[in-house]
NUMI-626245 format. One record per atom (N, C-alpha, C, O): x, y, z. Coordinates in steps of 0.001 Angstrom, whole numbers, plus 500000, padded with zeros to 6 digits. Each point is the difference from the previous one (the first is absolute). Layout:
residues N
XYZ...
//
This chain:
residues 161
208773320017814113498765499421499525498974500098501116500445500034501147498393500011498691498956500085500777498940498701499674499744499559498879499846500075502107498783499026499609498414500698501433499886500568501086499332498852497862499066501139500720498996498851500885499742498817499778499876502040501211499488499149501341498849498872499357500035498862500469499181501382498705499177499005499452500423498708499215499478498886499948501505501572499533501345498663499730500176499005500422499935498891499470500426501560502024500714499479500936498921499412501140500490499438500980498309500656498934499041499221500665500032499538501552499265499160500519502115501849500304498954500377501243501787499959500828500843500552499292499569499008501727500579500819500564500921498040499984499457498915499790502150501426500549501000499215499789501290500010500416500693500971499698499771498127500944501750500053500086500661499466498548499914498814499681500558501893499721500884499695498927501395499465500181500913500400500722499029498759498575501620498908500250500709500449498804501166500385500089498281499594498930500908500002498992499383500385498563499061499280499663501174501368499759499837500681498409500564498778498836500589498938500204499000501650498641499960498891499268499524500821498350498925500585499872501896499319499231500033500778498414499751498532499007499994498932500613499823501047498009499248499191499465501051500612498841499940501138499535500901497969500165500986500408498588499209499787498966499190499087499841501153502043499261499586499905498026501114499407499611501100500091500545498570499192498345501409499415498730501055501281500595499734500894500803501607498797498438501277500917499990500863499471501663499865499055500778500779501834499167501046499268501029499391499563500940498823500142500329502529498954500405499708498874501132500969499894500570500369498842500199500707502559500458500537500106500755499815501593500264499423500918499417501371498939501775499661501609500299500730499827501524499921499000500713500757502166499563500597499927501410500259502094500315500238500946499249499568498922502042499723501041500681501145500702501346500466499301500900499740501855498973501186500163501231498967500920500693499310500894499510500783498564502000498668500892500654499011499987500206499686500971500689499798498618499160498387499741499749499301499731501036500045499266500987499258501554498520498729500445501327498798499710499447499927499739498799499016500270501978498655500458499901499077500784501154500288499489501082499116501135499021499332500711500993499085499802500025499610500730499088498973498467501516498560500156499896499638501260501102500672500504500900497832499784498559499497500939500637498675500541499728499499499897498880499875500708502149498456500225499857499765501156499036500961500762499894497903499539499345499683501277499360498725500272499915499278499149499480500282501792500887498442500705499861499525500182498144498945499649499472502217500990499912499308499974498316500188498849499166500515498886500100498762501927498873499970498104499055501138500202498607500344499292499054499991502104501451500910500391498524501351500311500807499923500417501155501609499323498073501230500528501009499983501259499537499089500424499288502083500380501144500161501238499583501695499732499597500649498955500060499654502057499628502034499880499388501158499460500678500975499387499566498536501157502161500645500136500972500087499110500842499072500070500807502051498612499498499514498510500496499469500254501259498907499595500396502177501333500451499181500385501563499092500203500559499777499664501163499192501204497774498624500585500014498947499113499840498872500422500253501320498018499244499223499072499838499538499295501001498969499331499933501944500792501326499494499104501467499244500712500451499952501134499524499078498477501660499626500841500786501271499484500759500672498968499995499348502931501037501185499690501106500086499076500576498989499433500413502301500073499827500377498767501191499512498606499002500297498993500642499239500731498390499242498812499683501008499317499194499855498811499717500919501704499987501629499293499230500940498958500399500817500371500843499251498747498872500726499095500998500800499056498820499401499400499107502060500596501079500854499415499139499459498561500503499472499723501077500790499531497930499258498813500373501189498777498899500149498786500145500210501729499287501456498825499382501257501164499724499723501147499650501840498333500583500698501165499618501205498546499778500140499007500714500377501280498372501001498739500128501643500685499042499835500532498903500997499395501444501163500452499279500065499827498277500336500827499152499241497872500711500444499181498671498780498934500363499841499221500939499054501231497415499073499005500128499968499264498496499716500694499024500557498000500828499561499778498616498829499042499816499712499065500747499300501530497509499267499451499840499693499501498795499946500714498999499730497467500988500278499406498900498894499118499845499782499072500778499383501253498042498388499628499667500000499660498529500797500432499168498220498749500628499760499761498588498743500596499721499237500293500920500401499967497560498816500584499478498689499712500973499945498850500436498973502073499965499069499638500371500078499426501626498981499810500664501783500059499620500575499306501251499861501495501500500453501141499902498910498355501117500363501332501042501192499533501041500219498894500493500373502188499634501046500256501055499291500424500894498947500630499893501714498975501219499371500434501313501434500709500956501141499559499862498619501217500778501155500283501252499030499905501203498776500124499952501937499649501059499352499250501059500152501506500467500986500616499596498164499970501171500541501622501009500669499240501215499964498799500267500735502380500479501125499562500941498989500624500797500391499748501139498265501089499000499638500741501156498585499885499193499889500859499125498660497959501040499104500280500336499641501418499740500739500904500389497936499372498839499292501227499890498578499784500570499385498991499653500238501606500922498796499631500637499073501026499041500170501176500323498988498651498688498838501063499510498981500028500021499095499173499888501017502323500341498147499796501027498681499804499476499016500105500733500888499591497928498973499707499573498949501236499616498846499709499685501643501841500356499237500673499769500956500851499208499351500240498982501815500356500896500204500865498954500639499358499187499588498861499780501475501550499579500023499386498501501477499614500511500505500168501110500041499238497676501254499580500884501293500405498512499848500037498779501299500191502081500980500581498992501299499414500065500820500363500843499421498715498278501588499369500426501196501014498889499764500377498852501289499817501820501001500606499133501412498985499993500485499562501043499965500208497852501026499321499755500883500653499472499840500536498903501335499542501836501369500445499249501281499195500503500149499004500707500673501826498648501317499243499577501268501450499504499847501020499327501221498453501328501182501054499439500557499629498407500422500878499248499480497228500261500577499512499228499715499084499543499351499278500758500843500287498163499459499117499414500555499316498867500770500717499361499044497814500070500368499473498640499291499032499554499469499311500871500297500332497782499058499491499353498579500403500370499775501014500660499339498226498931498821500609499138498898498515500794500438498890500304497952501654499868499147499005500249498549500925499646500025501080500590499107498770498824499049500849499675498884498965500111499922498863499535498704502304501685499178499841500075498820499752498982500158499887498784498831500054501773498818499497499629499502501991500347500422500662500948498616499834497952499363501584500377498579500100500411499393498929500030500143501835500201498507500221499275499843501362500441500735500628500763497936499846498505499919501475499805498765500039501478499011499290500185501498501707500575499451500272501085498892501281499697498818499720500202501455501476499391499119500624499210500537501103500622499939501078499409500737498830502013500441501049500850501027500333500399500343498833500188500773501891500228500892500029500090500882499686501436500457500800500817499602497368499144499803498815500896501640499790500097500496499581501046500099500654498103501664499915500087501020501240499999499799501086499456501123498599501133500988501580500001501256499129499758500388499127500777500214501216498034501640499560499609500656500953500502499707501176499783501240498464500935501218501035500450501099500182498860500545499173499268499569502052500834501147500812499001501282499341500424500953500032499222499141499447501799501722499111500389499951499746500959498944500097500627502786499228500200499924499679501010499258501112501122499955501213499793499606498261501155499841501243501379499258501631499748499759500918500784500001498885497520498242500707499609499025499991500789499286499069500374500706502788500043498896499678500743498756500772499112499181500668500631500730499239498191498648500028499270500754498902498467501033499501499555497853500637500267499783498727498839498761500620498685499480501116499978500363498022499270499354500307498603498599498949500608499988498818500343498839502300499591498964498769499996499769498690498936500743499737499054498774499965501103499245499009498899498513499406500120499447500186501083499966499239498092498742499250500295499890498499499997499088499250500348502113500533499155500270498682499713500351499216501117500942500592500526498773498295500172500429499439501252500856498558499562499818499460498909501108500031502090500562498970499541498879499155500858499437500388501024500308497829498010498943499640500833501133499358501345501208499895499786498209499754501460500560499403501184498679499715500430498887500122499487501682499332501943499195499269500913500409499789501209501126499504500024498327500705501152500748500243501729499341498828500456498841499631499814502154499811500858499454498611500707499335500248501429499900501209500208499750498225500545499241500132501411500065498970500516499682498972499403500823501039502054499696498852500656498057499942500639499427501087499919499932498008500507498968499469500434500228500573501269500995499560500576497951501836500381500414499587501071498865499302501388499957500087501227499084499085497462499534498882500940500890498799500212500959499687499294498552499628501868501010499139500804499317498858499199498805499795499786502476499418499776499597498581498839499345499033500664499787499987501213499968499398498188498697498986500311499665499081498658500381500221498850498716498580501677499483499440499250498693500012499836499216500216500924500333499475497488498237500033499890499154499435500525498788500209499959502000498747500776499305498944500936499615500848501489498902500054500554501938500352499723500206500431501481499090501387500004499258500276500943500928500753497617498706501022500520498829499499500070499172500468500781500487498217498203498881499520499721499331499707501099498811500315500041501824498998501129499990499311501207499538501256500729498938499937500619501724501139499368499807501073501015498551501130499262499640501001500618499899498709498424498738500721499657498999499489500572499023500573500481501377497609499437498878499668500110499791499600501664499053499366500464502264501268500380499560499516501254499439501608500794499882500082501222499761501336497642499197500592500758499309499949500290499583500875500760
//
């Protein structure tokens, strides 16, 4: 999947991803499972998952043996990443999720992107896939990386320039 730099409204350490279930199942479990974020210059993928990074910009960022996930309608799951993504706020950004295995069923939330914004892999360790236009909806969390504070205390410090 790709989400495109205007989206994403400026540059971020990413903690953690996050999918938005449709009605139908509410279990689902995974052998393997990965995800990869990564930078991209176009706004469309191409077949080929490799060809979608720019070089070096790939960085496994969750990989877990055995992951299970258990949501009700409408409800988002989140996975926490094990490795921080730092994105730079200017090209587009591309997460890939896979898996060797799998059982039961959990289905997203879609919408029509207009472009060809998703690549389904033909199977395990596929290294091209079937485009699509259709995106599953999600959402990437961010930590703040201003230093916390209270409204009192900037208030205090504006007004003692």
């Amino acid at each position: 999947m790709i989400a495109l730099d205007e989206e994403l409204g400026g540059p971020a350490t990413i903690d953690a991803v996050s999918w938005q279930w449709a009605s139908g199942g509410t279990f689902a479990a995974f052998g393997d499972l990965e995800i990869v974020l990564g930078h991209y210059d176009q706004d469309a993928l191409g077949a080929v998952f490799d060809d979608n990074y720019l070089p070096g910009s790939d960085v496994m960022v969750y990989s877990e043996p055995y992951t299970e996930l258990k949501v009700g309608a409408d409800d988002w799951v989140t996975l926490d990443l094990e490795t921080a993504f730092d994105y730079d706020g200017t090209d587009n950004l591309v997460m890939e999720v896979r898996w060797s295995s799998g059982s039961g069923s959990i289905y997203t939330y879609k919408w029509e992107t207009g472009q060809d914004r998703c690549l389904r892999g033909d199977g395990p360790g596929s290294a091209h896939g079937t485009l699509l236009t259709q995106m599953c909806e999600f959402r990437i969390e961010t930590s703040l990386a201003l230093e916390q504070s209270t409204f009192g205390s900037i208030k205090a410090y504006l007004g003692s320039m």
